[in-house]
C-alpha positions, 0 to 999 in steps of 0.5 A: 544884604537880605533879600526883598521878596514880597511876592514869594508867597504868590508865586509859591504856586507857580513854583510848585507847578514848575519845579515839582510837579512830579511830586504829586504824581508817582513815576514808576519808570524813566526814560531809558536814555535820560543820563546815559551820557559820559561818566555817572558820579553823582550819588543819590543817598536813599536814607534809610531806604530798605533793600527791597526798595533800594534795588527796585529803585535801582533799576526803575529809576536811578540807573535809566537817570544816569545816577552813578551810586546809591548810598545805602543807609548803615546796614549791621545790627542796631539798637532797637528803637523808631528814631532815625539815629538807631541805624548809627548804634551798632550792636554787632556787625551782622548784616540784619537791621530793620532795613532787611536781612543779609540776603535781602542785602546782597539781592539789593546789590546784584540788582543795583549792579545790574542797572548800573549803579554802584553801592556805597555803604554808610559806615558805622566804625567810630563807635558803638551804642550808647546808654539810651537805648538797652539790648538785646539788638534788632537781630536778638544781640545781648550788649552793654555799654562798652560790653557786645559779646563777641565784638568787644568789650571795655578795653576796646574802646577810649575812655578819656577821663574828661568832663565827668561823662567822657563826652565830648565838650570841646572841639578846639582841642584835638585830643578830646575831639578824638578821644572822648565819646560822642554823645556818649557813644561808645568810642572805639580805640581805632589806634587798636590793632585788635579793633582795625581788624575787627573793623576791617572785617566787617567791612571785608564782609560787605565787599564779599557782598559787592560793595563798591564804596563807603561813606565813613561815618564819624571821621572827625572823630578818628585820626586820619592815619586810623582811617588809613590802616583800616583802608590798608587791610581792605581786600579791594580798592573802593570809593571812600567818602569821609564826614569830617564836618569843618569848624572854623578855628578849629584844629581838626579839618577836612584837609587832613583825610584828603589822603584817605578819599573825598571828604564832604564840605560841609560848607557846600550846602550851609553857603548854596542855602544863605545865598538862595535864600539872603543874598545874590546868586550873582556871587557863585560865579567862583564858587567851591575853592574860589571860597576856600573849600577843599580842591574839588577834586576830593570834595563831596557836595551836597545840598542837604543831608540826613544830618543837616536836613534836620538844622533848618533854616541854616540848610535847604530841604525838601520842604522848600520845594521849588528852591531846593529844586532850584539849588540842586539844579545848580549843584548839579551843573556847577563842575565843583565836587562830586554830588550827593543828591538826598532822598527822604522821608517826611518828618515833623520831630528830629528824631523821627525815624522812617515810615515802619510797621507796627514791629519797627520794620522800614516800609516800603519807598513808595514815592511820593505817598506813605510819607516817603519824598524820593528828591531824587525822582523830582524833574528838574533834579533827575533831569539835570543828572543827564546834565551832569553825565553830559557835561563831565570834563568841561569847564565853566564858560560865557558866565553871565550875572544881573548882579543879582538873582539871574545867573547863566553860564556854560560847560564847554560845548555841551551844556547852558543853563540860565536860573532867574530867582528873581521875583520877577520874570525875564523876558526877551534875552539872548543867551551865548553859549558855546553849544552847536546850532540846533533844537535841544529839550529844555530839561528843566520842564521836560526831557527827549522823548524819541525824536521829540521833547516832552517840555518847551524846546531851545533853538540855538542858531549858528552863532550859538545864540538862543533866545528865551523867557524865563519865569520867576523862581525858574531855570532853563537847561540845554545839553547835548544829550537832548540835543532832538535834531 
């Protein structure tokens, strides 16, 4: 049932001052202890970062936060252009894009690796450029639609004969979903020995550079079974993402290429964004399988993404501010799937590409100014990355619901978390949680700091009981890892 919330517009201070206030005061180094803790998996996608700023990043912030993976933006040769979507039309597969060059790459990936965090590659292999755009690329390639010299040329790719255009129009029939062009890109013949070995080599070259994973781009569009022969011709194990958007009644599904990796559940942040905004946060307490998304163990989570970012109200954003702080906070507690937490840039039109100089050259990340949001950095989601880390392996215990919007619940005897999006505050409950008696850091508003905490602290008493209030539109959150005596 929609929700009632006549004070929203009055609190949208309090939240702000709560929940990101860092956003307003640039952090140019973290804790080193913050998420040390247990196994790193989450992943931060730094979307259309630039390599100097991604391996700074590194190791200002998202190794000392405990963040396991960056996931960089496509990194080959594009079409020329402002728009976002241009680092998603290959050209050619040098590594040189407005992002930086090849050595500014493979720099990025050695000062990752030495914070700690490993390198996933969003990769383009399902198609190439379409007509929009003309050539040369970035980095000075001749190329036409279904002609880039010395890639490919026009029997490499499908041409499926349909809807005048070769375009894709209807999502219920398999053939042309895989078949046909995606906006009239230019789909590669993945099906082609020819075209997985190329492909399989551009890939090979960004492990030759040390990358440690991919996101596969596009996958709804390739048989599982291609996406399977260009893994076999891989020269190392890694991590595979896949992006295979579910669309109910239809006959291509997530499913399908658990075999090859994780996949994304797309349904994840379309369902987290519906109850936080309309419904009862009352109703999480079985979600991921319980709501019949893919096993957690190959799903790959997210609140929001590049893609889905720009399909507002139907997805949470950086725009909605303590909200969006909020569900990533949950995401980040709740043990379904692995997450992804975004990082953006500011934008007002949806093709607006990133923050760039006058010749098309990404900026800087300079957070929290030029237009650059870095969600990653946010206090209460960077902080409950070392809840994450901490809590690795336990499950849900001493759930808790109102029937409404106020929500508790543990993860074994490492971690509690209580969120109240009620518009009102709660005053004077006890929580049980499974957790040791002690003083612990309420990450939420602050973190450990030496042998003290920087925010409000939580006494749990020998029963594992702890007491306190929690504002409207807030949350509070213990962990072993800030455990302070």
């Amino acid at each position: 049932m929609p929700r009632n919330r006549p004070l929203a517009a009055v609190l949208t201070t309090v939240v702000l001052a709560t929940l990101t206030a860092a956003v307003t005061t640039a952090v140019t180094t973290a804790p080193v202890a913050a998420g040390t803790a247990g196994p790193k998996t989450v992943i931060a996608n730094l979307f259309e970062w630039n390599w100097p700023s991604v391996g700074a990043e590194c190791g200002a912030s998202l190794g000392p936060r405990g963040y396991g993976y960056v996931q960089v933006s496509p990194p080959q040769e594009h079409v020329r252009g402002q728009e976002w979507w241009v680092a998603y039309q290959p050209v050619s597969y040098r590594i040189e894009s407005r992002k930086g060059t090849r050595a500014q790459f493979q720099s990025m990936v050695i000062a990752c690796h030495a914070a700690g965090v490993k390198v996933i590659v969003d990769a383009v292999v399902n198609h190439m450029a379409n007509t929009d755009k003309s050539g040369p690329g970035w980095a000075g390639s001749a190329w036409t639609h279904y002609d880039y010299p010395g890639t490919y040329q026009v029997q490499d790719f499908h041409h499926c004969g349909r809807n005048g255009n070769d375009d894709i129009v209807n999502y219920n029939d398999r053939y042309e979903v895989q078949n046909c062009e995606l906006a009239n890109l230019a789909d590669l013949d993945t099906g082609a020995a020819y075209v997985r070995d190329r492909l399989a080599g551009y890939l090979n070259d960004l492990l030759s550079l040390g990358v440690d994973g991919f996101r596969m781009d596009a996958s709804k569009h390739m048989p599982a079974a291609d996406i399977a022969a260009l893994r076999s011709r891989l020269s190392r194990p890694v991590y595979i993402v896949q992006e295979v958007i579910y669309g109910a009644g239809e006959p291509i599904g997530p499913l399908e290429y658990t075999g090859n990796g994780d996949v994304h559940e797309f349904r994840y942040g379309k369902d987290l964004a519906r109850v936080f905004r309309d419904e009862r946060l009352a109703y999480l307490n079985n979600f991921g399988e319980g709501w019949g998304y893919i096993p957690s163990n190959v799903a790959n989570v997210f609140v929001d993404n590049h893609d889905t970012q720009r399909d507002v109200p139907g997805t949470l954003t950086y725009r909605d501010n303590g909200i969006y702080a909020l569900a990533n906070a949950f995401m980040l507690a709740w043990p379904y799937g692995s997450p992804t937490v975004m990082s953006s840039y500011e934008f007002t039109d949806r093709n607006q590409g990133p923050p760039s100089d006058s010749a098309g050259r990404t900026n800087n990340s300079t957070c929290y100014s030029g237009g650059w949001r870095c969600e990653h950095r946010w206090p209460v989601i960077a902080n409950m990355v070392g809840f994450r880390n901490a809590v690795a392996g336990t499950g849900v215990v001493n759930w808790y619901d109102n029937g409404w919007q106020h929500i508790a619940f543990g993860r074994g005897s490492a971690g509690y978390i209580s969120i109240n999006d009620e518009d009102f505050a709660v005053t004077g409950r006890s929580y049980r949680t499974n957790m040791p008696a002690g003083r612990y850091c309420d990450v939420i508003h602050g973190e450990k700091s030496g042998s003290g905490c920087t925010g409000p602290v939580v006494t749990v008493d020998s029963g594992g009981w702890f007491r306190a209030d929690i504002a409207a539109h807030d949350a509070v959150a213990i962990h072993a890892g800030a455990r302070i005596s």
